[in-house]
N, C-alpha and C positions, 0 to 999 in steps of 0.2 A: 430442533436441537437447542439444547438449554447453553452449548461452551461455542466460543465461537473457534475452534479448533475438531479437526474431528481423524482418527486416527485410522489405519488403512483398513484396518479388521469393521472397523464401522460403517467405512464406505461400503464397503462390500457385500454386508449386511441392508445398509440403504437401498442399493441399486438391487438388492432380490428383493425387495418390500415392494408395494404399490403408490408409496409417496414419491410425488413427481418430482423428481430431480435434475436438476442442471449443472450441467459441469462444463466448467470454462480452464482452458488450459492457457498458462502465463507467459509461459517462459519467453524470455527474453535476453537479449546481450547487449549493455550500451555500447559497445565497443563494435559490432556487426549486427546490426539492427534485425537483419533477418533471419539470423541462427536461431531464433526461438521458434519461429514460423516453419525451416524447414527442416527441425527436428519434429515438431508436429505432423508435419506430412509421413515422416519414418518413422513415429508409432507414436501415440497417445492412448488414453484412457478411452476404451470404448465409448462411444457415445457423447464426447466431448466437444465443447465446440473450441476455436482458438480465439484468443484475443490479444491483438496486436498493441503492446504500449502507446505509441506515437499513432499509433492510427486509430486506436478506439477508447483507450483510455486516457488519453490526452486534449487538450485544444488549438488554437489559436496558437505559436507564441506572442502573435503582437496583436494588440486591442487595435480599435479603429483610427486612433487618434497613435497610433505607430508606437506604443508602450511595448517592452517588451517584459514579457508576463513569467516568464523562466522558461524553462526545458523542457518541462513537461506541464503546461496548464492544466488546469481542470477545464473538459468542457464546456457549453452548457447542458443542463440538466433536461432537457427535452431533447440533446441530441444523442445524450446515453441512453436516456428515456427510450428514445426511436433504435439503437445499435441492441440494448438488451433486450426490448423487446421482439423485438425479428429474431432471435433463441429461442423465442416461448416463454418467458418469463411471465408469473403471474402470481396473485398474491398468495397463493399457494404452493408455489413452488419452493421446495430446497433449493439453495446453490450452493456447490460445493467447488471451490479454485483450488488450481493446485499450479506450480512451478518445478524446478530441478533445481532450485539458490534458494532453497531453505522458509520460501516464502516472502520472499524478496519484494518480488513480483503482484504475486496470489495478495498476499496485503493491501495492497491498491487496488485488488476489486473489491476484497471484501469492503475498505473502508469505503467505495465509489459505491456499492450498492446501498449500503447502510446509510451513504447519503442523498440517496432517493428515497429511502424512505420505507424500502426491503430489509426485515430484521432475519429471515431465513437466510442467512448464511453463512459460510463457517470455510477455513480455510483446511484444505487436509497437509496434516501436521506432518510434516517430512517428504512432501512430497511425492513425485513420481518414484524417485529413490525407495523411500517408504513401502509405495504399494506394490513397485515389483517386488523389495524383498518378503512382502506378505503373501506372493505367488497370484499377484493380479494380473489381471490380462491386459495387453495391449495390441493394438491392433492399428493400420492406417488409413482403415474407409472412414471416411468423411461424413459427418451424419446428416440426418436429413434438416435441409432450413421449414422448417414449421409455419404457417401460414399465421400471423400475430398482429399484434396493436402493439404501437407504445406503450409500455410500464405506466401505469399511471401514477401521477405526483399528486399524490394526497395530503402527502406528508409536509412538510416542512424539512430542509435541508438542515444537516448536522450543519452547526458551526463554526466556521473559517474564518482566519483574520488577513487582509491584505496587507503588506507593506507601510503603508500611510500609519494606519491605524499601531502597526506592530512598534512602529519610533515611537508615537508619541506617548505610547500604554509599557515601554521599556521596563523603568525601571521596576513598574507592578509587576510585570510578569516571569511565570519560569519557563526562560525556551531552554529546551532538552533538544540537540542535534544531532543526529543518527547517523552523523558520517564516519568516516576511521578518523583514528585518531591523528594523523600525519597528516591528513586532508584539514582538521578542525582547527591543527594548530598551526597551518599555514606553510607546515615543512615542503607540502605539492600541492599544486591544483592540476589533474589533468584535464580537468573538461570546463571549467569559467572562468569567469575575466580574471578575478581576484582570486590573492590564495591569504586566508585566513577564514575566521567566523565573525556573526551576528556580535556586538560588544553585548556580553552579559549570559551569554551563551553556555550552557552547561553539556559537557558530552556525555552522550550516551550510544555510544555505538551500536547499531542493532543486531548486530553478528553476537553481543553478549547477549543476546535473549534465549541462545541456542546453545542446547547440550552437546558433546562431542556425535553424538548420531542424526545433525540436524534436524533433531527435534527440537520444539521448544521447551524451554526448564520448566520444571512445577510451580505450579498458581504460586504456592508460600515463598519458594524461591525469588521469582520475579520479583514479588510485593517487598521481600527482604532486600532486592535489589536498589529499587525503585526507590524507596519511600525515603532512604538518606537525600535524595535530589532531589524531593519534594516538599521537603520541611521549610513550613512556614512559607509555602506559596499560596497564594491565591489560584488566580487564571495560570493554567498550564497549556503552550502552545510548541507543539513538534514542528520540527522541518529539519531538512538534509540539505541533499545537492539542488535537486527540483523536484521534490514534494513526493515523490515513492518510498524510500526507504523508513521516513516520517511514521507512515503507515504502520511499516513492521511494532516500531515502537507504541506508537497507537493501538494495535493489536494486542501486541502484550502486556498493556496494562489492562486492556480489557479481560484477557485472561486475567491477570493481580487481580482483578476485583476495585481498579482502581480507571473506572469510566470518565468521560466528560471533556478532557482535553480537546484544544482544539490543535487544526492544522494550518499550517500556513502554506500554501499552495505552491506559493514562488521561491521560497526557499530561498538558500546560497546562489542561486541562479540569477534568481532576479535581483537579490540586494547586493548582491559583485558588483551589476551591472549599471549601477547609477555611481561614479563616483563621487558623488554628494552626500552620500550615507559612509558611515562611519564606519571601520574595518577593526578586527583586533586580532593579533597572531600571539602567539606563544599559550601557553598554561597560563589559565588566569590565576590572580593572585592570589 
């Protein structure tokens, strides 16, 4: 697949084809960790497998030296390596993620696969929503686990910047921060230490990448969106709460036609979490 988006009628079309397909179901809830889990159990996309935010797409929170790395680390990359491949994954294979929050979720594989080094994959655009109302089938058997190797890391991982490095490279760069806007300006924090943003921080809520049918808006659109918060930047680096929702954003610039940014993993999560790093609330100036 040439978009990394792909639409229900497509799917549907994929999965009668003979190209090997994967599909990982996202959903998730930060608020009841296992609603996404056991809506999967009461029905998913046939042939699907589930993957758990905190438990497969995430790491650590604390490094060995007792850092706390945010809410949702990245793991490492041999141990997603070892989680994706026990699905069957191989370099021929599609993946296709899907959610019920608009791609919320699905975002975070896509970006976690493409940072192993897997360019097949594509998130489906409106999710579960989507493919029931395209008259897809859902079912609750559980499919079969595949006998597999590790994904191999051939590749070189997409680029992420840590903490350390994101203070002292500040004022070069443009972070875009995907949280609501009441969250970014410090009006509430419900889930970390501090309530404000990054100083220097530009919002871009990721819920604006979505048309009213949680789909996401047209390539022109987005790019039309996009590129006033992008002028005259250099290095372009996302982050949210802890490093998912980033994604979305990440995603749909890839849709724009506008690739390369990086992420910052720890997000508001982790930079709350040092009161040594500097905080800023309100509408910047």
């Amino acid at each position: 697949m040439s978009s990394p988006l792909v639409a229900a009628a497509e799917l549907q079309a994929l999965l009668a084809s003979a190209t090997p397909t994967l599909l990982l179901d996202c959903r998730f809830d930060l608020t009841d960790t296992q609603a996404g889990e056991r809506a999967y159990a009461e029905g998913h996309i046939p042939g699907a497998h589930y993957l758990h935010l905190e438990r497969d797409l995430s790491g650590a929170k604390h490094d060995a030296a007792g850092h706390f790395r945010g809410r949702h680390p990245l793991p490492e990359r041999e141990t997603f390596a070892a989680i994706i491949g026990r699905l069957g994954l191989t370099a021929a294979t599609q993946v296709v993620s899907y959610d019920a929050q608009g791609g919320m979720f699905a975002a975070r594989a896509w970006w976690m696969l493409r940072w192993l080094g897997h360019e097949a994959v594509a998130v489906l655009d409106g999710g579960l929503p989507a493919w029931v109302a395209a008259g897809g089938a859902i079912d609750s058997q559980l499919p079969k686990m595949p006998e597999a190797a590790p994904y191999p890391l051939t590749h070189a991982p997409l680029p992420t910047i840590d903490a350390a490095t994101l203070q002292q490279r500040l004022p070069a760069l443009r972070l875009l921060d995907a949280r609501a806007p009441e969250r970014y300006r410090g009006e509430v924090e419900p889930l970390d230490a501090q309530a404000g943003h990054i100083p220097g921080a530009v919002n871009r809520f990721f819920q604006h990448n979505l048309g009213p049918d949680g789909r996401f808006k047209p390539a022109a659109m987005l790019r039309a969106e996009f590129e006033p918060l992008l002028a005259g930047a250099g290095t372009v680096v996302h982050q949210c709460g802890s490093g998912v929702t980033a994604c979305h954003n990440l995603l749909a610039m890839e849709v724009a036609g506008l690739p390369g940014s990086l992420l910052y993993p720890g997000s508001w999560s982790e930079w709350s979490a040092d009161p040594a790093r500097s905080v800023t609330r309100g509408k910047p100036a």
